[in-house]
C-alpha positions as CSV (number, residue, x, y, z in Angstrom):
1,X,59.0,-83.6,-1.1
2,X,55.6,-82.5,-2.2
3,X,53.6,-84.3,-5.2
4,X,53.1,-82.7,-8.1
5,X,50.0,-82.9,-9.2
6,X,49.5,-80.8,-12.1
7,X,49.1,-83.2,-15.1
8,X,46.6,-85.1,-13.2
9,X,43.0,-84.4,-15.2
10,X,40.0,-84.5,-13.6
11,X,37.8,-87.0,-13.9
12,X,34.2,-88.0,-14.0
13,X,32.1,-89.3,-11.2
14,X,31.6,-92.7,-12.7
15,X,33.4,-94.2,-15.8
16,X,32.0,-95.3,-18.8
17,X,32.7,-99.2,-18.2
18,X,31.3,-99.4,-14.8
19,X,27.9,-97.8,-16.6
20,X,27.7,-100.3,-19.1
21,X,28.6,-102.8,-16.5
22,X,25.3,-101.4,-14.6
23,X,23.8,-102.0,-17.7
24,X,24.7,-105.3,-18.7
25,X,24.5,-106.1,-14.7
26,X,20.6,-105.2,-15.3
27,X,19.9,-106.8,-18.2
28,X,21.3,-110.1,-16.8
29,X,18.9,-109.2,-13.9
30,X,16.2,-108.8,-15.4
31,X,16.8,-112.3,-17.7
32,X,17.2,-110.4,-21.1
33,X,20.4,-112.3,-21.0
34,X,19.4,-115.5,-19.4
35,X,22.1,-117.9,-18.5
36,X,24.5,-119.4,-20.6
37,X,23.8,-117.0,-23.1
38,X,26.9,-115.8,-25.0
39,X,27.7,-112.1,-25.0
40,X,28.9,-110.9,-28.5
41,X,31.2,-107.7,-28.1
42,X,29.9,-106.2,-31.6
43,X,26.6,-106.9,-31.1
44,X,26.9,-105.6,-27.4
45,X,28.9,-102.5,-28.1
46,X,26.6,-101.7,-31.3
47,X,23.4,-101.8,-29.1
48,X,25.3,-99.4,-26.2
49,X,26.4,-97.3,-28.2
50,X,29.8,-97.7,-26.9
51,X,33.3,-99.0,-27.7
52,X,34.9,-102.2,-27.3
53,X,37.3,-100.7,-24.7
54,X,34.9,-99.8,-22.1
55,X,32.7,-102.4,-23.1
56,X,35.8,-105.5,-22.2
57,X,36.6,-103.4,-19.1
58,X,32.7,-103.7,-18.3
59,X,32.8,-107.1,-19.3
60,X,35.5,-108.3,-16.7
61,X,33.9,-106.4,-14.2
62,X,31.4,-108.8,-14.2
63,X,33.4,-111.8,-15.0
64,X,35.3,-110.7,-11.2
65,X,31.6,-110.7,-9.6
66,X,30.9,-114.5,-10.7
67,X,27.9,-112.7,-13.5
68,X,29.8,-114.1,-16.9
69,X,32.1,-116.8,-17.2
70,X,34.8,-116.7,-19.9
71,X,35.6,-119.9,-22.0
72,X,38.6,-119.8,-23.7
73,X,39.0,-119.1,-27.7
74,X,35.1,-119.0,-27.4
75,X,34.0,-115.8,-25.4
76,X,32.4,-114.4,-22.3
77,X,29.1,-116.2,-21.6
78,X,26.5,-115.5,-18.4
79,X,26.6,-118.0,-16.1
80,X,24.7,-121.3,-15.3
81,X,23.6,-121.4,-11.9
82,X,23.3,-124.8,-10.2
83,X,21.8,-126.5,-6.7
84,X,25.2,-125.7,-5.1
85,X,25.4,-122.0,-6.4
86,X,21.2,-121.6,-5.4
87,X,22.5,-122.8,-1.5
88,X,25.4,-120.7,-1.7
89,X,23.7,-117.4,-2.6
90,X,21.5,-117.4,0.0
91,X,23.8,-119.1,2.3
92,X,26.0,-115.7,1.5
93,X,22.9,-113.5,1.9
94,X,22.3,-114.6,4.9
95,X,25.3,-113.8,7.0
96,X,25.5,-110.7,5.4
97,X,22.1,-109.2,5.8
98,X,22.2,-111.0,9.8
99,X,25.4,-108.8,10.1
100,X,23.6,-105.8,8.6
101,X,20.9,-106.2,11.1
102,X,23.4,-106.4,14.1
103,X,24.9,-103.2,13.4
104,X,21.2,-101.5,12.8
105,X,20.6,-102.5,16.1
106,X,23.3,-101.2,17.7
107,X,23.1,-97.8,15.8
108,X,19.7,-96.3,15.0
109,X,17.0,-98.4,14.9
110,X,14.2,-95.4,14.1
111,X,15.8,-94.5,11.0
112,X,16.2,-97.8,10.0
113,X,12.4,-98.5,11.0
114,X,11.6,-95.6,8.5
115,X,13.7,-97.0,5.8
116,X,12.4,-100.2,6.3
117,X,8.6,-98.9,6.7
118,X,8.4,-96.9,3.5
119,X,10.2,-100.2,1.7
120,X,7.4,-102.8,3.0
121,X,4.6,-100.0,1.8
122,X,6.5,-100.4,-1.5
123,X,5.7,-103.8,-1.4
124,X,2.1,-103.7,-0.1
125,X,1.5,-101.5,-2.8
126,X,2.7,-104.1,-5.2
127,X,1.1,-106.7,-3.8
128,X,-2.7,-104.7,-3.6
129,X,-2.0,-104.1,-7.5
130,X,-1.1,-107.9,-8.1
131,X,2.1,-106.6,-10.1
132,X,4.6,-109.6,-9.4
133,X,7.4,-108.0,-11.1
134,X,6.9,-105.1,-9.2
135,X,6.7,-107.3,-5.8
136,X,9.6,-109.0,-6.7
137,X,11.6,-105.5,-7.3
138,X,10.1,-104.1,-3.8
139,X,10.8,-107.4,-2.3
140,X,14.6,-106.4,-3.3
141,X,14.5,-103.0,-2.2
142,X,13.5,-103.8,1.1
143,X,16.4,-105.9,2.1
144,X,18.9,-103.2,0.4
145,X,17.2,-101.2,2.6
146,X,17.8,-103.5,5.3
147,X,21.6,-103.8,4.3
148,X,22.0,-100.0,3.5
149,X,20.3,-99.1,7.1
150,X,23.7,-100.4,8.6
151,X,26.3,-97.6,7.2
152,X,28.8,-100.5,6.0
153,X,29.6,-99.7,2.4
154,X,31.0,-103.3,1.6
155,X,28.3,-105.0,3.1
156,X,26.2,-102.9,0.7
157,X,28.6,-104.0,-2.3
158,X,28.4,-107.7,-1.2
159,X,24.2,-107.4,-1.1
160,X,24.2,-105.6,-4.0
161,X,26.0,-108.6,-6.2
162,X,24.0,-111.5,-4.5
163,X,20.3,-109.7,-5.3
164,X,21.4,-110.0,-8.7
165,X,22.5,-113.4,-8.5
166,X,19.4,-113.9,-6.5
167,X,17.0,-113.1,-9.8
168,X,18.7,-115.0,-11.3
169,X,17.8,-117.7,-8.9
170,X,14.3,-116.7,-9.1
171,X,13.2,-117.6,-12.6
172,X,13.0,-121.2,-11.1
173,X,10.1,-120.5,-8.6
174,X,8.2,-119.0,-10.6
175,X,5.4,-122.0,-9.9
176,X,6.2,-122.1,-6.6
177,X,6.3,-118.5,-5.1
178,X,5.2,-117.8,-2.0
179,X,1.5,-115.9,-1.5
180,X,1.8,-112.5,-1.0
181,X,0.3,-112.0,2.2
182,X,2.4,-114.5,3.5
183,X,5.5,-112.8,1.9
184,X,4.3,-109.5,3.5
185,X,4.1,-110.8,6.9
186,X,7.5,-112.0,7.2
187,X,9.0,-108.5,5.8
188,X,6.8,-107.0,8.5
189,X,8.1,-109.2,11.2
190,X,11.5,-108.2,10.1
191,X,11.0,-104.2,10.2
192,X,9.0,-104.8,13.6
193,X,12.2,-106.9,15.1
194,X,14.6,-103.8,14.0
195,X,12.2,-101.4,15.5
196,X,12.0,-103.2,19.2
197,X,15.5,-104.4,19.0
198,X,15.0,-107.8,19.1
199,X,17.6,-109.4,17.2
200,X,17.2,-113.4,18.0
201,X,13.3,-112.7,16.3
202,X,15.3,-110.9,13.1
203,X,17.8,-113.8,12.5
204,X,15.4,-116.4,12.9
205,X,13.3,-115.2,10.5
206,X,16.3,-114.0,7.8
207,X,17.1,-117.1,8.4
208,X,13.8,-118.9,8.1
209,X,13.1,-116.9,4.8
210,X,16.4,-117.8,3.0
211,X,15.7,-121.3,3.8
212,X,12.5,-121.3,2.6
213,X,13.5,-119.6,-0.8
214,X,16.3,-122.3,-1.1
215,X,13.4,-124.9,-1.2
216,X,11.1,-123.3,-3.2
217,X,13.7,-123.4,-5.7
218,X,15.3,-126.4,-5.6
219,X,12.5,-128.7,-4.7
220,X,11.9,-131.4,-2.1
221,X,14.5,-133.2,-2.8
222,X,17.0,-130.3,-2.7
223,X,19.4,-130.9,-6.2
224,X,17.3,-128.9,-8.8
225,X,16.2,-130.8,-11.8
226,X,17.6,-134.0,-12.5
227,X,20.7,-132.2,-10.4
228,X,21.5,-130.0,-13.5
229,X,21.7,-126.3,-13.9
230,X,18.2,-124.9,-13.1
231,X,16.2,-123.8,-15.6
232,X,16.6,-120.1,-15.4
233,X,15.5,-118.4,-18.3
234,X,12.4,-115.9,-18.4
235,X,12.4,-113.1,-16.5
236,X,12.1,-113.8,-12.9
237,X,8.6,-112.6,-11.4
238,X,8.4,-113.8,-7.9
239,X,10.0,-112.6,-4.8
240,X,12.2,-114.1,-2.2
């Protein structure tokens, strides 16, 4: 028996909630909502231009991908992040961007290369024009690159979510980020290990730099500030 599929509308390429979840998703980001902040739906809807209906769908969208956290009888707030969460985010970033690089080596590595190539001169463009936000943003770029080189869509979604968790990180390191140069040297080592195939020299350094950025962030003695949520307000203008 066939379906009928008649009263079925079209509909558009991407819904309204899961734009104003890109939105919101952004602004989080980019710290215009820093954490623990509380999200008002009036105020929030108002300033979208949209109405509460997409705007709660939106809202638990990003309550599912760990961004907001709801309290009960007092509303939908972003979230803290602490020492554990910092370790965990790159901890999670880095078995998925190793796994990324694994595939890229067994499919095509010259494509990747390119992608990777025309990322880092992103980045050295950012860095010659001493633009840290911008450094920061190519620094991002170039491992979704790195991630979107393999052709696995839900590795992509899983890097996707941690780079915004991962600014979110980054407002803490803001007096401790790495030179550039330095910074550009490791991305090239990492384009150079995908273009000759060498994949114990691309996992030890992913791995070096997530362990670095963990430190940088959470200090020598590894807990954060007094062991508390991190400080993470401003927006965050260093890469990692």
């Amino acid at each position: 028996m066939g379906l009928d599929l008649h009263d079925l509308e079209p509909v558009s390429r991407r819904s309204t909630a899961a734009i104003v979840a890109d939105r919101i998703r952004q602004a989080i980001m980019r710290g215009t909502f820093p954490p623990g902040t509380q999200l008002g739906e009036v105020e929030l809807a108002g300033r979208l231009g949209v109405s509460r209906g997409p705007l709660r769908e939106a809202m638990q969208r990003l309550v599912a991908e760990g961004l907001l956290r709801s309290e009960r009888h007092r509303g939908l707030f972003v979230r803290d992040l602490d020492a554990a969460d910092v370790r965990d985010v790159y901890l999670a970033r880095t078995a998925v961007e190793r796994a990324a690089g694994m595939l890229i080596l067994d499919g095509d590595r010259s494509a990747a290369t390119e992608r990777l190539t025309a990322a880092l001169a992103a980045m050295e463009a950012a860095a010659a024009a001493g633009d840290a936000v911008a450094l920061a943003d190519a620094d991002h770029g170039f491992h979704a690159e790195l991630v979107a080189a393999a052709g696995s869509p839900r590795l992509r979604r899983m890097a996707d979510a941690l780079l915004v968790e991962t600014r979110m990180c980054l407002a803490a390191l803001q007096q401790t980020a790495p030179p550039a140069e330095e910074l550009l040297v490791e991305h090239r080592v990492l384009r150079d290990a995908v273009h000759d195939g060498d994949a114990d020299r691309l996992v030890a350094t992913l791995e070096a730099h997530m362990a670095d950025a963990v430190d940088r962030i959470l200090g020598p003695a590894g807990g954060g500030p007094a062991g508390a949520g991190l400080p993470l307000g401003p927006p965050p203008a260093v890469p990692a």
